[in-house]
TORLUMRO-162225 format. One line per 4 residues: their letters; for each residue y, x, z of C-alpha. Coordinates in steps of 0.05 Angstrom, whole numbers, always signed. Example, Ala and Ser with C-alpha at 12.3 -4.5 7.8 and 13.67 -1.06 7.14 Angstrom:
AS	-90/+246/+156; -21/+273/+143;
This chain:
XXXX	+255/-105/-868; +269/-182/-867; +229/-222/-811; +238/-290/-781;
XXXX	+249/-294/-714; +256/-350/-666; +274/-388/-740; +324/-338/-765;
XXXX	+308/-288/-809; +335/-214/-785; +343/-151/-819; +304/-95/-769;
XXXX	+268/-28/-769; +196/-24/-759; +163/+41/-758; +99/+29/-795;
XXXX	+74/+100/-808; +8/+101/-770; +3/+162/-744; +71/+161/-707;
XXXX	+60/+85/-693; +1/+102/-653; +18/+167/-626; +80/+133/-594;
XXXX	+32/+75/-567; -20/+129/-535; +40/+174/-505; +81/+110/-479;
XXXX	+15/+77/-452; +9/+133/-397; +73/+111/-355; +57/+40/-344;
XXXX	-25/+32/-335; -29/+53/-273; +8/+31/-204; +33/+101/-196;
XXXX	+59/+116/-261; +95/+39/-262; +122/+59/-192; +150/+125/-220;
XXXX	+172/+98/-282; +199/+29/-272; +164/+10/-334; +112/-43/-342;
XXXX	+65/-65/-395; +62/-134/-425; -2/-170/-475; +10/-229/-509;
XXXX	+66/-273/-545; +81/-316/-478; +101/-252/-429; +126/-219/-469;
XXXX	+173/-271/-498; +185/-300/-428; +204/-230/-402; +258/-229/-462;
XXXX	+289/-294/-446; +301/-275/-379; +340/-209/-400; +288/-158/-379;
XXXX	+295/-106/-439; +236/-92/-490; +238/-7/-493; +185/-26/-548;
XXXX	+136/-72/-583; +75/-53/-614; +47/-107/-666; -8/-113/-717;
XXXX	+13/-174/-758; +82/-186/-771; +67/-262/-754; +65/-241/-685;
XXXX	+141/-231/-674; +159/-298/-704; +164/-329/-631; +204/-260/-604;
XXXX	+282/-275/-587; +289/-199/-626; +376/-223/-647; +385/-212/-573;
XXXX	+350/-146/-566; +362/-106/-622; +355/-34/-582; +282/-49/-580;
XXXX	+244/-15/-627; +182/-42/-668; +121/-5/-685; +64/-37/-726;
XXXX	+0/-11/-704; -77/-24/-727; -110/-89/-679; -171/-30/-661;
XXXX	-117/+18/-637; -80/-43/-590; -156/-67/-570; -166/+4/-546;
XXXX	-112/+6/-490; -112/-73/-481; -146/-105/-414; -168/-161/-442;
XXXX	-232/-169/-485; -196/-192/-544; -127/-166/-547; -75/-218/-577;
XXXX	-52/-160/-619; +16/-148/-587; +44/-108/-535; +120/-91/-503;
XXXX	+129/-41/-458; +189/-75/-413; +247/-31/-359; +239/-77/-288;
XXXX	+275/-22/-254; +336/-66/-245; +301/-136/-256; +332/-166/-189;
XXXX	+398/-157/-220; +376/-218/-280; +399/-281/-263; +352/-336/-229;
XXXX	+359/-404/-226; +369/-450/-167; +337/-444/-101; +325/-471/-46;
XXXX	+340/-428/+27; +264/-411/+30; +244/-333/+27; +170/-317/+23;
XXXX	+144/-246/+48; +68/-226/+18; +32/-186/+74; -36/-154/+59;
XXXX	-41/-202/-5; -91/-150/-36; -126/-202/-96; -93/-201/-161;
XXXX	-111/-271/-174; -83/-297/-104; -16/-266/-114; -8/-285/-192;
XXXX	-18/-361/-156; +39/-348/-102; +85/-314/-154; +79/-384/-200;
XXXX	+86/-422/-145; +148/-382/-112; +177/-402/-188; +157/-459/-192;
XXXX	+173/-485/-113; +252/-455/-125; +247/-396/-76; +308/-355/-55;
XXXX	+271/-290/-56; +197/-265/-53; +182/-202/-24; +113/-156/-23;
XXXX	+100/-102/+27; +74/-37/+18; -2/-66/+30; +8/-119/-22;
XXXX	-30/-116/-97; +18/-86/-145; +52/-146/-182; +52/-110/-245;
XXXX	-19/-104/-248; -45/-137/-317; -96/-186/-269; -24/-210/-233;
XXXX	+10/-222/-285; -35/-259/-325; -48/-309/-264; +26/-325/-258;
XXXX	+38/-331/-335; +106/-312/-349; +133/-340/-264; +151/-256/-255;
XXXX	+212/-270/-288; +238/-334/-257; +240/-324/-183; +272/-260/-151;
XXXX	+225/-199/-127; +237/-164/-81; +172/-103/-80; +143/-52/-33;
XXXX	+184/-62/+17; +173/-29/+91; +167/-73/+155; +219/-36/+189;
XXXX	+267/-60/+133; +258/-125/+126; +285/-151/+192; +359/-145/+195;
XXXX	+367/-137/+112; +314/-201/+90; +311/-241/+149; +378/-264/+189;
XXXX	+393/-297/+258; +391/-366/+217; +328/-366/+187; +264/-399/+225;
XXXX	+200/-355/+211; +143/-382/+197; +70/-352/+196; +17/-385/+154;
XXXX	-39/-370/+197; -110/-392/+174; -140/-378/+243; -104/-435/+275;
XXXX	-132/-512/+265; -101/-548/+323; -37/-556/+359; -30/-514/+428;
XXXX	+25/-494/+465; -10/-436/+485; -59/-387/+464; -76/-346/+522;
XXXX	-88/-355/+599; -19/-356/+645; -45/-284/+678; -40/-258/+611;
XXXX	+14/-282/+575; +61/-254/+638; +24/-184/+635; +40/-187/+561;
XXXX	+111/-214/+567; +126/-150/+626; +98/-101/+577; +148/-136/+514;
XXXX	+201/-135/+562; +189/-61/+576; +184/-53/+506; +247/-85/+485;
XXXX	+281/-37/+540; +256/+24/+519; +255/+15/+439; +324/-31/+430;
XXXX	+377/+34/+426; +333/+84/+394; +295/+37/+353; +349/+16/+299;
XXXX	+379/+69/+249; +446/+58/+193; +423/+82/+125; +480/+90/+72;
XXXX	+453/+91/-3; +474/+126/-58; +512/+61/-83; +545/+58/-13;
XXXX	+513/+2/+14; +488/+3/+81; +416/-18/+101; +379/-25/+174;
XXXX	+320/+11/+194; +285/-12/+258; +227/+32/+278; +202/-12/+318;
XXXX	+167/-40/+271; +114/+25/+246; +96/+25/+316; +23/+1/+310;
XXXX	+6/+20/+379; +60/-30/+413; +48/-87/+351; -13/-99/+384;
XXXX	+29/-134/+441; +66/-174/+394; -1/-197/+365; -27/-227/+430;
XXXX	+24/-260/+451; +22/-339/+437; +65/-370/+393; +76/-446/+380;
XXXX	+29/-478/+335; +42/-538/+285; +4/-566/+228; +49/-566/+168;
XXXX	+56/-640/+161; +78/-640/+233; +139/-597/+215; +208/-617/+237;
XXXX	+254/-567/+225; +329/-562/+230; +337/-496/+204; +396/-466/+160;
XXXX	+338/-421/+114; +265/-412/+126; +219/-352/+114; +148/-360/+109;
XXXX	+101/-299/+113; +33/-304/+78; -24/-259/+101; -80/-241/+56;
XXXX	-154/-275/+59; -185/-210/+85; -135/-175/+126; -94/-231/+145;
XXXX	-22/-219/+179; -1/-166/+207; +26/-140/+274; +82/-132/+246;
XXXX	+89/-198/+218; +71/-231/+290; +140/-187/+317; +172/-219/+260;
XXXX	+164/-289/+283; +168/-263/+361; +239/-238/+345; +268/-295/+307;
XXXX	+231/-356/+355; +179/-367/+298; +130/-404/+309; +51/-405/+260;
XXXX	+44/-463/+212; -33/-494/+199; -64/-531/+147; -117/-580/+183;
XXXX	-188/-569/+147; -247/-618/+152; -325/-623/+123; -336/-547/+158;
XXXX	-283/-517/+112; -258/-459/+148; -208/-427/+95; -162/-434/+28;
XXXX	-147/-377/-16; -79/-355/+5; -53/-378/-59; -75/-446/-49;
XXXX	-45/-455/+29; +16/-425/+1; +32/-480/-54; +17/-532/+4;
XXXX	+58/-503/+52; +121/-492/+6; +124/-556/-25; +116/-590/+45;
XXXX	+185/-542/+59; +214/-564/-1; +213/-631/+17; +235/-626/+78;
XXXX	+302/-587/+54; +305/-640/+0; +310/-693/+59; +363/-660/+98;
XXXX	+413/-647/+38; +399/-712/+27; +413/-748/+93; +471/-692/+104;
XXXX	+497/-728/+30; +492/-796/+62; +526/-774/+119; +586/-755/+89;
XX	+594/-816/+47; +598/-861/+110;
């Protein structure tokens, strides 16, 4: 059959039998609506002309596309994926498994397995790490704005919202596949294989709303700082495990950080505290960590900062405000970062003409 796509007109196969049209949709449909099956599967589900053309452009592959007008795959880049195959199914039978009240009328069914392998565009040194960002609509915003800000890499932990989820993806319209994802990843992972000895962390913390260069009484902080110390003693030799993967590549484990029991320490012990417009950092690469609205940051994320001389990062509120959605405080925060790496390359620039 002749179509035109993207303005040229292609010679391709659609199946348009019905009954194996939609028998393929119903038995495909089963690995990639739920978290567990995407998880297993590494295949996601995408509604609409925009994803699913956005997810083409970036190289992701189509397995499939089910249609119900022809019409629809006029704005599909199909020259450059012709392994996909094309079913053409009834609208009633797409409404049926669609999420959204009125289906657009097409859906692909995409292979992420390997998406960190497609080709980004340029960054700047900033990696943001999602912890407890639970609302679909919150991480959509920090996805688009990760895109959108030029972020090096953005990675979810295990208590994060599934980004695949059809709520996400329709909040960061099409931003999945032009920033680098990094998903499910364990805390006791992330520090020595995301986060090196030249970064700066950074905690977003919602809790704070003034500058203090201390957060607990001096008693405290040295009964905390003995028990860290004997902490650090104890844990540093058995704490930190080699992995070698089945490509050969070796990855760090530190234990250290499942440890909920001793995270508590980490938790209460003060950090410096800056509003983000107060920021004056002469750091190499910068990774921010974003808690979510109801569970905030994690223990885990407080050792983070405590390991790499972090310090927590504030957005001053006024008229009784006490919060932002976490999407919100994130595009704040990484557009403050952006200009401040902006400012250095360029002063560093003018520094080398003189």
């Amino acid at each position: 059959m002749t179509i035109l796509a993207c303005g040229e007109k292609l010679e391709v196969d659609i199946v348009t039998e019905k009954l194996i049209a939609e028998r393929t949709l119903s038995s495909i449909i089963q690995n990639v609506k739920s978290t567990k099956a995407r998880q297993a599967s590494g295949k996601i589900l995408l509604e609409g002309e925009r994803l699913i053309s956005d997810a083409m452009h970036a190289g992701v592959h189509a397995e499939a596309i089910f249609f119900s007008n022809l019409k629809l795959l006029t704005t599909l880049p199909l020259k450059s994926h012709t392994s996909t195959k094309l079913y053409q199914v009834n609208q009633d039978k797409i409404q049926l498994w669609s999420d959204l009240i009125t289906s657009p009328g097409i859906m692909g069914v995409f292979d992420v397995s390997n998406l960190q392998d497609s080709n980004f565009y340029e960054h700047i040194p900033l990696t943001i790490i999602c912890d407890n960002v639970r609302d679909p609509g919150n991480m959509g915003s920090i996805i688009r704005c990760a895109a959108a800000v030029g972020c090096k890499n953005l990675i979810t932990t295990r208590d994060c919202v599934d980004v695949w989820d059809s709520k996400v993806l329709r909040a960061a319209s099409g931003a999945h596949f032009r920033t680098k994802l990094t998903l499910n990843v364990d805390w006791d992972l992330i520090a020595g294989n995301f986060v090196t000895q030249d970064d700066t962390v950074l905690l977003a913390d919602p809790c704070v709303q003034e500058t203090s260069t201390t957060s607990h009484p001096v008693g405290e902080k040295n009964t905390l700082g003995s028990q860290l110390s004997w902490l650090e003693r104890e844990n540093s030799s058995k704490a930190k495990t080699v992995e070698i993967l089945a490509n050969g590549n070796a990855q760090l484990r530190d234990s250290s950080y499942l440890d909920e029991k001793n995270l508590r320490i980490y938790r209460n012990l003060p950090l410096p505290n800056f509003a983000y417009d107060k920021l004056n950092l002469d750091a190499a690469s910068i990774t921010l960590v974003i808690g979510g609205e109801t569970h905030g940051l994690s223990s885990a994320a407080h050792k983070l900062a405590h390991d790499y001389g972090g310090l927590k990062v504030f957005i001053p509120l006024t008229n009784e405000v006490n919060s932002l959605n976490a999407g919100v405080a994130m595009g704040i925060l990484v557009y403050e970062l952006r200009r401040l790496f902006l400012q250095k390359k360029k002063h560093t620039s003018e520094t080398q003409k003189k």
